[in-house]
C-alpha positions in Angstrom: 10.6 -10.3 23.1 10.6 -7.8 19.9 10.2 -10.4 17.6 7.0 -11.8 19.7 5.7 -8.1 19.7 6.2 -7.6 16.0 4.7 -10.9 15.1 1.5 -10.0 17.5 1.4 -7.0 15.3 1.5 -8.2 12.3 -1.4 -10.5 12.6 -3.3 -7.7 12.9 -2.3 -5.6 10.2 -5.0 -5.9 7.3 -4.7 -4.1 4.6 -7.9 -4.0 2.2 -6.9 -3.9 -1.7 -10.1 -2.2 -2.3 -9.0 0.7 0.3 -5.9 1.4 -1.0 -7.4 1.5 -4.7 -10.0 3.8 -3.3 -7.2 6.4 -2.0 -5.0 6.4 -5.1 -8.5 7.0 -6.7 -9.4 9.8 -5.1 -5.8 11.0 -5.4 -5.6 10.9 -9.4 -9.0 13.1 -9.0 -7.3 15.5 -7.5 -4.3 15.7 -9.5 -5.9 15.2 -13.1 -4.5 18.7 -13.8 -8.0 20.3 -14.9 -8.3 22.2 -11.4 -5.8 24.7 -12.4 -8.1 25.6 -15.2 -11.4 26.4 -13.1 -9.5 27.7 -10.8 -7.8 30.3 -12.6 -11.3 30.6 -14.4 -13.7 30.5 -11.1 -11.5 33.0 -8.8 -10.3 35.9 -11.0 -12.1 38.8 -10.9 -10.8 41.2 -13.3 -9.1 44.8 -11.5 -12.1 46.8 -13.3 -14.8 45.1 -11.0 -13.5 46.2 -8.2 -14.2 49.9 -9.2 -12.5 53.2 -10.6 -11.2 54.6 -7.3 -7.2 54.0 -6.7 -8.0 51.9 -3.5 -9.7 49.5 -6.1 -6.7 49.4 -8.3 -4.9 48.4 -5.5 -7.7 46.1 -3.8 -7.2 44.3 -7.9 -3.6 44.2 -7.4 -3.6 42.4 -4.4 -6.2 39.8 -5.2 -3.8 38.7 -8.3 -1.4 38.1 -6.0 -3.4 36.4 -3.6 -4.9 34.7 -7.0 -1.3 33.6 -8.0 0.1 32.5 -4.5 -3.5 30.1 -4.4 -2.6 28.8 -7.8 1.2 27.7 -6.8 0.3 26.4 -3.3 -2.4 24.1 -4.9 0.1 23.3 -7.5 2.9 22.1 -5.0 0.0 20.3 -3.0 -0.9 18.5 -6.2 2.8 17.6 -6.5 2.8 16.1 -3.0 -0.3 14.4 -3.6 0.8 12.4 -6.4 4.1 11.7 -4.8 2.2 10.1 -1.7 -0.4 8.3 -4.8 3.1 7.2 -5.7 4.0 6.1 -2.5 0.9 4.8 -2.2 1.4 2.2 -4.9 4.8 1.3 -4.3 3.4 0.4 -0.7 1.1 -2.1 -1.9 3.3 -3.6 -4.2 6.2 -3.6 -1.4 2.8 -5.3 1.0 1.6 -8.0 -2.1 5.1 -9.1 -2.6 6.0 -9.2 1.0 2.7 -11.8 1.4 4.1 -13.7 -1.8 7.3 -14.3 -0.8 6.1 -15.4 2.6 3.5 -17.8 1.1 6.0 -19.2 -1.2 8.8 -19.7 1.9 5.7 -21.2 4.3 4.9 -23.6 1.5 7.9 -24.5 1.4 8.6 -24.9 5.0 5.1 -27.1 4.6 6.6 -29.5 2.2 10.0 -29.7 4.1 7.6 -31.1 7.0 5.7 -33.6 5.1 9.1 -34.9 3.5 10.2 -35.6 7.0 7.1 -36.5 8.1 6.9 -39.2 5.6 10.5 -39.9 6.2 9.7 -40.9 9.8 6.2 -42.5 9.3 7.1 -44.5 6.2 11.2 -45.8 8.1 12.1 -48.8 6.3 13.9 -49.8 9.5 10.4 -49.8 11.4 9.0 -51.7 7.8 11.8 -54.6 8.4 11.4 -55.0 12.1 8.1 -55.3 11.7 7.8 -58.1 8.8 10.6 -60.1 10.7 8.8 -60.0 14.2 5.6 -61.0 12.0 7.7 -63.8 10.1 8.6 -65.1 13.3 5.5 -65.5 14.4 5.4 -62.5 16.8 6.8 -64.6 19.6 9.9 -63.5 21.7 
């Protein structure tokens, strides 16, 4: 009964080469490695524009921090996204040689068929009786 299930859900399993090109895509976008730039360049704000009391020193102080645990949280996320691009790709290699292999065992199984097919519609046995009923004049 398993097998039956599985097989009912693998004919619907359609995987779009386009759609998986259009993931890793986007995910080598986001892991070119130029983000850390702009980012480091678009969200520091140097400890002087915050003011010349002491609260702002310490309002600066803490928005490095904040400003460095940003930077190596979207560094580690960049890490996992290009493991799963990684992933990604291996997948649809696993996927396109799983669909060869089956192709090339079905065509096989095909030709098997036909052989036998031939085999049984082509019996030399059946070939004899015939001509020797026929050579008798198809009288019993």
């Amino acid at each position: 009964m398993y097998l039956a299930e599985l097989a009912t859900a693998m004919q619907s399993l359609a995987i779009e080469q386009t759609n998986i090109d259009r993931v890793i895509a986007a995910l080598q976008e986001c892991t070119d490695g130029s983000w850390d730039a702009q980012f480091a360049s678009d969200a520091a704000i140097a400890p002087p524009s915050f003011g010349g009391a002491d609260s702002a020193a310490t309002l600066g102080m803490h928005h490095d921090r904040a400003h460095q645990v940003m930077t190596e949280t979207v560094t580690g996320i960049v890490a996992d996204l290009t493991a799963f691009a990684d992933g990604v790709h291996a997948a649809a290699r696993l996927i396109t040689d799983a669909d060869e292999s089956v192709a090339a065992s079905l065509t096989d199984k095909q030709r098997a068929v036909e052989l036998m097919n031939d085999a049984w519609l082509t019996s030399e046995g059946d070939s004899a009786y015939d001509r020797a009923r026929n050579d008798q004049g198809g009288q019993d």
